[in-house]
N, C-alpha and C positions, 0 to 999 in steps of 0.2 A: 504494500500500500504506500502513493506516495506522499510526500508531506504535505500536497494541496490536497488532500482525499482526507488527512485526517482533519486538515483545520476546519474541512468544508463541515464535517462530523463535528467536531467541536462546536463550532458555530449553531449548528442545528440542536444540537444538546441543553447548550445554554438558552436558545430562545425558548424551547420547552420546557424549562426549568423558568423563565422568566414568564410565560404564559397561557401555563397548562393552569396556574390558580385561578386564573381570569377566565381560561374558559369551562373551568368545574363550576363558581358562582352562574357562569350566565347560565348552563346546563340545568343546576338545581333551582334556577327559578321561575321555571316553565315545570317541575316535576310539582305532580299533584298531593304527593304524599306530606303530610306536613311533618313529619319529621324527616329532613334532607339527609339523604346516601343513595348510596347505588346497590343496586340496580334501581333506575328509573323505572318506577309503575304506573307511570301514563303523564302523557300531557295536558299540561293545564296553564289557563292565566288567572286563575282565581287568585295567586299573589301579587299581582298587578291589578288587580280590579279591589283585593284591602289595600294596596298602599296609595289609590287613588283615594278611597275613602278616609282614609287617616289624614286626617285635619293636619297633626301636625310636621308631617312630613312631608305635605303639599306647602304647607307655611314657609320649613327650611326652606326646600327648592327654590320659592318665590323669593323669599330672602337670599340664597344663593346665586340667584339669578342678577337679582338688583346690584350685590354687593358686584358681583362681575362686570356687571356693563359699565358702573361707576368709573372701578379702576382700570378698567381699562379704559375708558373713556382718558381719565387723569390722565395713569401712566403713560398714553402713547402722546397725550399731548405737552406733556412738562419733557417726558425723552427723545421726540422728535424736536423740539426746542433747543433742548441740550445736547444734542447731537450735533445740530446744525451750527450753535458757538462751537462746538469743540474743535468741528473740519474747518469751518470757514473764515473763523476770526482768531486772533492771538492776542493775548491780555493775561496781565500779570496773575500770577497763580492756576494758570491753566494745567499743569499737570495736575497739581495737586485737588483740584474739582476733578478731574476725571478720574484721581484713582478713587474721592470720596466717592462718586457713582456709583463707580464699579462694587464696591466695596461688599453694599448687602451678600453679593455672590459669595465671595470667602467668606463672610460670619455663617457660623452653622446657625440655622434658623432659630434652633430654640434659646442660644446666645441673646442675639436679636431680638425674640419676644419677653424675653427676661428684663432685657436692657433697654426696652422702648420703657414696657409698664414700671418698671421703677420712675425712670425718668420723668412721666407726666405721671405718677403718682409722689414723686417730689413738688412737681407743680400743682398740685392736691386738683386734680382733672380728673374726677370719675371715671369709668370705661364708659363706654358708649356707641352707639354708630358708627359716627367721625373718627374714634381711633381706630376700632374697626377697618374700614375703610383708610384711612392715613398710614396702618401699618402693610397692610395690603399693597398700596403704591407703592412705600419703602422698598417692600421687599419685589415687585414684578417692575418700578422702572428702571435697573440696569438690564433689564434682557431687551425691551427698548430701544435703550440708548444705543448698546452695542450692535444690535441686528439694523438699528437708521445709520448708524455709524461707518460701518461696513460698505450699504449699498450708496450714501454721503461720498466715501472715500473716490468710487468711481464714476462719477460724475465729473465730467470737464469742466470748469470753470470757466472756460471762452465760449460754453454754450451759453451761460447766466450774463457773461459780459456781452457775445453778441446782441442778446435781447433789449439790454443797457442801452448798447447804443444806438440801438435803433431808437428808441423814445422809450420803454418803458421802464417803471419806475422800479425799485427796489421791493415793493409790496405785489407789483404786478407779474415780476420775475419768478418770485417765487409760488405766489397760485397758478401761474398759466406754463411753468418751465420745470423747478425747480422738482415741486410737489407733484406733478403726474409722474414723475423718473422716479422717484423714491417710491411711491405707493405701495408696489408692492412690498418695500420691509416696512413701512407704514402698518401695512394690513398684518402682516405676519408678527409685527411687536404686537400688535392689539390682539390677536390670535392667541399667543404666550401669557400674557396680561392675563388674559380672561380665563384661562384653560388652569393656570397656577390659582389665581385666587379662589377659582370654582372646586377647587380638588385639595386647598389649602385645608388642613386641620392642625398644625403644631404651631403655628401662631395665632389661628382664629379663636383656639382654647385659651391663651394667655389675652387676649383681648377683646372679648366679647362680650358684650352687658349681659347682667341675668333675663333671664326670658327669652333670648334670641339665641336660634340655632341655624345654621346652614347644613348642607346636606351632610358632609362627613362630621362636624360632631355631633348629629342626629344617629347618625350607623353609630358610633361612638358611644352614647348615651345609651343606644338600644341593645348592643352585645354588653353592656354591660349588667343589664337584667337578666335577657335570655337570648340566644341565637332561635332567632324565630326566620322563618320561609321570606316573609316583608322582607331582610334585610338584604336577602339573595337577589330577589326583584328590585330594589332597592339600589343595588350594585352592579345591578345585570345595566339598570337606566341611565345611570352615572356609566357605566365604561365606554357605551353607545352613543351618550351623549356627545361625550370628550373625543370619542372616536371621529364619531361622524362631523362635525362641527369644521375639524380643520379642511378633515376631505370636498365638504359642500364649499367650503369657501376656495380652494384652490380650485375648486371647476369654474365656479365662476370667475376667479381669475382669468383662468386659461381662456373661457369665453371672452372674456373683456380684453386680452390680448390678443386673439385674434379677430375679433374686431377692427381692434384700430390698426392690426395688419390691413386688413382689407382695406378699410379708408384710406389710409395712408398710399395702396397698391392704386385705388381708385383716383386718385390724387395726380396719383404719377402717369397714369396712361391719360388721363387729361391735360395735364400737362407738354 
């Protein structure tokens, strides 16, 4: 056997080690039987039609939902900002602002959730929503910064200057030039944003007011009673969720990119 034959093995090995657990939860939550094992004794979505019913685990989701769009909302726009100083302008203390960016990435998250809540519990700031939410940004805009950063880096700047001198203004440059060339890591930071926040639990527990759950410290809260059938269904929705999410949005990408192939091709044979 050669050594691309074992790695290729290797390879294979370790993904099924990596997502054979994911697809045993989605398996058992379509089994009828309420207490989960194998063998499967028939199909069913009656644990999907109680976790519809469960009040409060439609409540997380909506609150998981909201808390997502938020920060990503934020994050992509405070990191496409700060990405945009970082490639395009020079000013004193520039390195040291992007290694603070960067930075959430190297603290181990639960560091970070230790050291927010002391911090505004010095500032005697109750938990709340807003830190909720403010820890969230913290932690999802260096993936942001760096993926506007990146596709920032290769962008010509005599394209931004051309549009300059022809008359348009600096505000104009960047809505009609700058910002359709970046979009897509635009979309793909806001894609990261939302997919972290949404599947977040080891900071959402250090910073979340009493009475508000999101979906994982809802799963959380609920294994910790009893591993009931809901939490299968539960986690079957969350991994489809997260799955499917990036896939629909890269098609429509790919749609919108060729698009303005076409136009652009339409363009030129009129021309």
């Amino acid at each position: 056997m050669s050594g691309w034959s074992m790695i290729r093995i290797a390879t294979i090995l370790v993904y099924l080690f990596l997502f054979a657990p994911v697809a045993v939860v989605i398996l058992l939550a379509f089994n009828a039987n309420q207490f989960g094992g194998f063998p499967i004794e028939g199909f069913s979505l009656r644990w999907f039609e109680a976790l519809w019913n469960n009040d409060a685990i439609v409540r997380a989701f909506k609150t998981s939902l909201l808390l997502g769009f938020l920060t990503s909302a934020v994050s992509t726009t405070l990191g496409t900002l700060a990405a945009l100083a970082m490639v395009r302008y020079d000013f004193p203390g520039k390195r040291t602002i992007s290694t603070l960016l960067v930075a959430p990435i190297l603290i181990p998250e639960v560091v970070l959730a230790v050291a927010l809540l002391l911090f505004l519990q010095a500032l005697s700031m109750p938990k709340s929503f807003g830190l909720l939410l403010m820890g969230h940004v913290v932690f999802t805009l260096p993936f942001v910064v760096l993926v506007v950063q990146a596709r920032l880096v290769s962008i010509r700047r005599d394209v931004e200057e051309a549009a300059m001198s022809l008359g348009a203004t600096p505000i104009q440059t960047f809505f009609e030039i700058t910002l359709p060339l970046m979009m897509p890591a635009v979309m793909a930071g806001m894609l990261f944003s939302f997919t972290i926040s949404f599947d977040d639990i080891t900071g959402t527990l250090f910073w979340k007011p009493g009475g508000v759950e999101t979906v994982p410290t809802q799963i959380f809260a609920m294994l910790r009673n009893s591993i009931s059938p809901e939490i299968n269904a539960l986690g079957a929705v969350m991994v489809i969720f997260t799955v499917a999410l990036p896939l629909v949005a890269a098609s429509i990408a790919r749609v919108m990119a060729m698009r303005k192939l076409r136009a652009s091709n339409r363009k030129t044979q009129i021309a």
